[in-house]
C-alpha positions as MATLAB code, in Angstrom:
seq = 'XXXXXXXXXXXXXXXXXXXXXXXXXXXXXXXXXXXXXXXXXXXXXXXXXXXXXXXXXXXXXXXXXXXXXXXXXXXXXXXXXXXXXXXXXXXXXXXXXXXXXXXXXXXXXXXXXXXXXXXXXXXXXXXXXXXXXXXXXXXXXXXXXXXXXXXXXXXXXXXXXXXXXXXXXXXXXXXXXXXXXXXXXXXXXXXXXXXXXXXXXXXXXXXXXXXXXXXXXXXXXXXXXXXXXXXXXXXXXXXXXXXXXXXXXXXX';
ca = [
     -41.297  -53.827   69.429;
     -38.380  -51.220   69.559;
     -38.552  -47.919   68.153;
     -35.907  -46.698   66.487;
     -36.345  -43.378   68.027;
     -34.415  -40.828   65.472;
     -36.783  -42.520   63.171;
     -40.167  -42.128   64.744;
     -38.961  -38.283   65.805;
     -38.811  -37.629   61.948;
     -42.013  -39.681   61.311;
     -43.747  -37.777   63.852;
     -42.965  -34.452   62.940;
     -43.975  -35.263   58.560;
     -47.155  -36.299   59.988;
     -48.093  -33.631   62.321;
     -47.232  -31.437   59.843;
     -49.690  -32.734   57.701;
     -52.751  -32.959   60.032;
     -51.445  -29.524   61.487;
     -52.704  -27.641   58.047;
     -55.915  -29.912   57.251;
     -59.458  -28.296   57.022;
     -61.057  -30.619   60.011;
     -57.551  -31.153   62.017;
     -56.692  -27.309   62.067;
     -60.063  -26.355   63.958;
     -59.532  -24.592   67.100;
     -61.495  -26.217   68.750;
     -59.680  -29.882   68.620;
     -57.100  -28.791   71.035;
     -53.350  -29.135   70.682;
     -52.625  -32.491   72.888;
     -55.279  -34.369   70.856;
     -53.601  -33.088   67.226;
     -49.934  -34.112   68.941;
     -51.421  -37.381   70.352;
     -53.325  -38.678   66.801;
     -49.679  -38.029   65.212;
     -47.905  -39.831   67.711;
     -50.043  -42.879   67.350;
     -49.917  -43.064   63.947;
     -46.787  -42.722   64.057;
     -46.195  -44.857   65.595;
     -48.118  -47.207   63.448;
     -46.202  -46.512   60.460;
     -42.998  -46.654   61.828;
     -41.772  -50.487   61.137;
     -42.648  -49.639   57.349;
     -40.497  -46.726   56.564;
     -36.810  -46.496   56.204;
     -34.438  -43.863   56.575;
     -30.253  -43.032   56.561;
     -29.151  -44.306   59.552;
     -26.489  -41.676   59.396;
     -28.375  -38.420   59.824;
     -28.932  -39.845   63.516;
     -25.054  -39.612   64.357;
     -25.109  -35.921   63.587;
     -27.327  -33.181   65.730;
     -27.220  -30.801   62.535;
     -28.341  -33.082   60.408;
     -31.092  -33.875   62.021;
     -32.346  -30.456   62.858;
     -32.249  -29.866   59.490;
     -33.878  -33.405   58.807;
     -36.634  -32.467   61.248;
     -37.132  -28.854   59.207;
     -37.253  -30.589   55.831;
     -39.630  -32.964   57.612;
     -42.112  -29.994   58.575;
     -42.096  -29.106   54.911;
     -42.744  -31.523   53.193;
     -45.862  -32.032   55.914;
     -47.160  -28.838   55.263;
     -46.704  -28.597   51.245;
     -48.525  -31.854   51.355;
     -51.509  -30.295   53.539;
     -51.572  -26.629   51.967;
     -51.998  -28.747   48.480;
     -55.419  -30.485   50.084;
     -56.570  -26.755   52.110;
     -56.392  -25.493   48.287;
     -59.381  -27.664   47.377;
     -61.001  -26.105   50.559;
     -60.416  -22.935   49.701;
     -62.632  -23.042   46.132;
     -65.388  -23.465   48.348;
     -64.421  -20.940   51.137;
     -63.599  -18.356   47.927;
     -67.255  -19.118   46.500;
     -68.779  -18.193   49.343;
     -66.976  -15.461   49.851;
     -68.177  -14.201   45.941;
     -72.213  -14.963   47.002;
     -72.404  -13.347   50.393;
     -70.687  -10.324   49.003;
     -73.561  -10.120   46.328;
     -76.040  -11.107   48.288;
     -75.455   -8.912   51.415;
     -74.602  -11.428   54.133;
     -71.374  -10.298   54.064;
     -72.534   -7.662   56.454;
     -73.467  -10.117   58.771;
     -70.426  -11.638   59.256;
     -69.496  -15.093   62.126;
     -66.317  -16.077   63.915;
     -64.803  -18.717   61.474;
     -64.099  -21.902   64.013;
     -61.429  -22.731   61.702;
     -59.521  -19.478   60.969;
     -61.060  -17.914   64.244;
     -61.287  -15.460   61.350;
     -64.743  -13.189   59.947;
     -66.982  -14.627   57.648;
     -70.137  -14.678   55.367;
     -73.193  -17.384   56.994;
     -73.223  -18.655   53.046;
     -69.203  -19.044   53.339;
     -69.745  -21.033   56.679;
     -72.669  -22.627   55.122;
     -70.571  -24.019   52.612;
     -67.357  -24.599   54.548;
     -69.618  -27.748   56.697;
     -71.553  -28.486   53.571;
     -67.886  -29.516   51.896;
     -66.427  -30.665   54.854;
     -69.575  -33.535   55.660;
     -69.093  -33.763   51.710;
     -65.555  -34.853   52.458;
     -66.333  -37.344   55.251;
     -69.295  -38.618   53.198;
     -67.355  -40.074   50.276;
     -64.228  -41.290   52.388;
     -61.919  -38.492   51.198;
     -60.170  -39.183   55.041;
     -59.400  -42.682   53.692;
     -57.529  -40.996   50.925;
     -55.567  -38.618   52.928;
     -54.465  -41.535   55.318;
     -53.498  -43.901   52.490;
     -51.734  -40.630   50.957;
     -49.962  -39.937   54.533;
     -48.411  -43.629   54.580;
     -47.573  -43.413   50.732;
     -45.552  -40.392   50.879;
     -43.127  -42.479   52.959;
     -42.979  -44.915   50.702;
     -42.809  -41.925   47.519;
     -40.175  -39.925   49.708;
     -38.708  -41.581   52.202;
     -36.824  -39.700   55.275;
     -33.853  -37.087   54.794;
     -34.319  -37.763   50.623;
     -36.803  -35.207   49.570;
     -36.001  -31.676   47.989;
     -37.451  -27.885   47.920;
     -37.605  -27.023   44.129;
     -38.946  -24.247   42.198;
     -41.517  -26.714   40.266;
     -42.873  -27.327   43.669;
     -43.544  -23.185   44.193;
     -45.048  -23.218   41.122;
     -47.250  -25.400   41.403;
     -49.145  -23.503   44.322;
     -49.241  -20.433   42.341;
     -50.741  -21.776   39.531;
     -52.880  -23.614   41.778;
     -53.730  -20.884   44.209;
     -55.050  -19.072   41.082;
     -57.226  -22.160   40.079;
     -58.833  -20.882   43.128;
     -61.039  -18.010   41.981;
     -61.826  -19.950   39.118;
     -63.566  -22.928   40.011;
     -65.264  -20.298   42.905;
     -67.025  -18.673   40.538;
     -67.728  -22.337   38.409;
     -69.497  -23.329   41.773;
     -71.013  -20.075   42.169;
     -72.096  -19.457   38.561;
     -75.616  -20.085   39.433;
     -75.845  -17.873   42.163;
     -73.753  -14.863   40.201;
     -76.020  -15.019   36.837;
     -79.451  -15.114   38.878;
     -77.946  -11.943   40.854;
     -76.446  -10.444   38.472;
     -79.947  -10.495   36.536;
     -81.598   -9.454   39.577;
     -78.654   -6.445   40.236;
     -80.231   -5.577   36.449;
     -83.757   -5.342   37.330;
     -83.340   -3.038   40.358;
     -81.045   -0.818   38.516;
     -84.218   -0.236   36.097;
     -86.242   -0.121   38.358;
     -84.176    2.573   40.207;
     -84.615    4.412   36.293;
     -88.290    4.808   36.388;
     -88.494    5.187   40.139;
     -85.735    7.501   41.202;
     -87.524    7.862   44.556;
     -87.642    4.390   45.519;
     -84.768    2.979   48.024;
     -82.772    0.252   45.746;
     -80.705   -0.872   48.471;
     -83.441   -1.219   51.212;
     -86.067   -2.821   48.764;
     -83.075   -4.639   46.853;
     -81.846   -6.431   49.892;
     -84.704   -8.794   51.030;
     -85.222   -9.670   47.423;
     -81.646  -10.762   46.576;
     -81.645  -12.474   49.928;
     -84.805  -14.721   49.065;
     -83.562  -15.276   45.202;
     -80.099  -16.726   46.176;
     -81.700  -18.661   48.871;
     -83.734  -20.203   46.352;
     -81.580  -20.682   43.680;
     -79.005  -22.235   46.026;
     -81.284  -24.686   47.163;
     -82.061  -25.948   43.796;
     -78.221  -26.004   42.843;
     -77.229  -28.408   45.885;
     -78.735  -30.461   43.698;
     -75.653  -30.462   41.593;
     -72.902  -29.034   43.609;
     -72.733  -31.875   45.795;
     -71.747  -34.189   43.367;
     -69.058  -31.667   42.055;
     -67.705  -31.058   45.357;
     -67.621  -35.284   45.739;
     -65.533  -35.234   42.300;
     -63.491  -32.266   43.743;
     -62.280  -33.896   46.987;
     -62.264  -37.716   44.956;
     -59.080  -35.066   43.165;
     -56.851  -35.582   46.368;
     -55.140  -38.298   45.334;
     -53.850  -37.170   42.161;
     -52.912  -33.805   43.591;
     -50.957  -36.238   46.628;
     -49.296  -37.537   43.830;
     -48.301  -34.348   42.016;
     -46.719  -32.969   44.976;
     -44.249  -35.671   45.924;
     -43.608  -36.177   42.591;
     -42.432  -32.495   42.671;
     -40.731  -32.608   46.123;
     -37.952  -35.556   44.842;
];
């Protein structure tokens, strides 16, 4: 078969874009040639199925600029699936602050960044979550439809597109705290107890004696609401498609 190569330099660069920004692709530790070789296979696969103007080949502006709206759309399209990442990384972030692991904090593998053991604990929870119900399946089919949805050199930058990541961005915080609500009310009722207790014995050490106890309560409670946030994190990540959809609906 012969590649058209302007072509499969275009296709190339949409989807490495794409796996660039994804929670499992972005890891550090899956190193660069593997990320750059994945995209160039498929590639390479995709590459007798999509079309594109034959004429933005003849002209080395054009397809710089080709090749830069390329990388955009790629990463809008991945920053729209990290979002749904984020809700859990952002719960986490609410319970370890509460319940004190958020002084001892971990090397993020992804971020190479600080954070909580119940952040990290929830990060892989979400992320076998994902490969559990086939969300991967979803982001492939959605990498080969947005060729077909926008096909080379025709998509556009608009404002609609910006605002949909703010208002998703703050959709963030929200469903954090939805995931986390069990967690916050059974420490927020235990934050309640120890401040009475700290009333009627001033000499007693709230933080010290405070500590282990929130420790074992969220513990507890967050084993019984797996139970339950497993099957909203399924529904969460089954959301990819329609958000795949939203965004290269906004990108034409």
């Amino acid at each position: 078969m012969i590649v058209d190569v302007p072509k499969y330099i275009l296709i190339f660069f949409r989807v490495l874009a794409i796996l660039w920004l994804l929670p499992v692709f972005s890891m550090r530790s899956l190193s660069v040639l593997f990320k750059i070789s994945l995209a160039l296979l498929m590639s390479f696969l995709i590459t007798g199925a999509v079309s594109y103007p034959a004429e933005v080949a003849a002209d080395g502006l054009a397809m710089l600029l080709a090749i830069f709206r390329e990388v955009l759309i790629g990463l809008s399209i991945s920053f729209a699936i990290r979002l749904l990442f984020a809700v859990i990384q952002a719960t986490g972030e609410i319970v370890g602050f509460q319940t004190g692991f958020g002084f001892a904090r971990m090397v993020d593998p992804v971020s190479s960044g600080q954070s909580s053991i119940l952040e990290e604990f929830l990060y892989m929870l979400a992320i076998m979550i994902f490969f559990a119900i086939d969300a991967h399946h979803i982001v492939l089919r959605g990498i080969y439809a947005s060729f077909k949805e926008l096909p080379l050199g025709t998509a556009t930058m608009t404002s609609g597109l910006l605002n949909y990541f703010v208002a998703a961005s703050g959709r963030i915080f929200g469903l954090g705290l939805k995931f986390g609500a069990p967690l916050i009310v059974a420490l927020f009722l235990i934050e309640l107890a120890l401040g009475l207790l700290s009333r009627m014995i001033p000499s007693m050490n709230i933080f010290v004696e405070g500590l282990p106890v929130k420790i074992f309560v969220s513990l507890t409670v967050l084993s019984l609401a797996l139970s339950f946030m497993a099957p909203a994190l399924a529904d969460l990540f089954k959301g990819i498609e329609p958000e795949f959809i939203r965004v290269l609906r906004l990108l034409r």
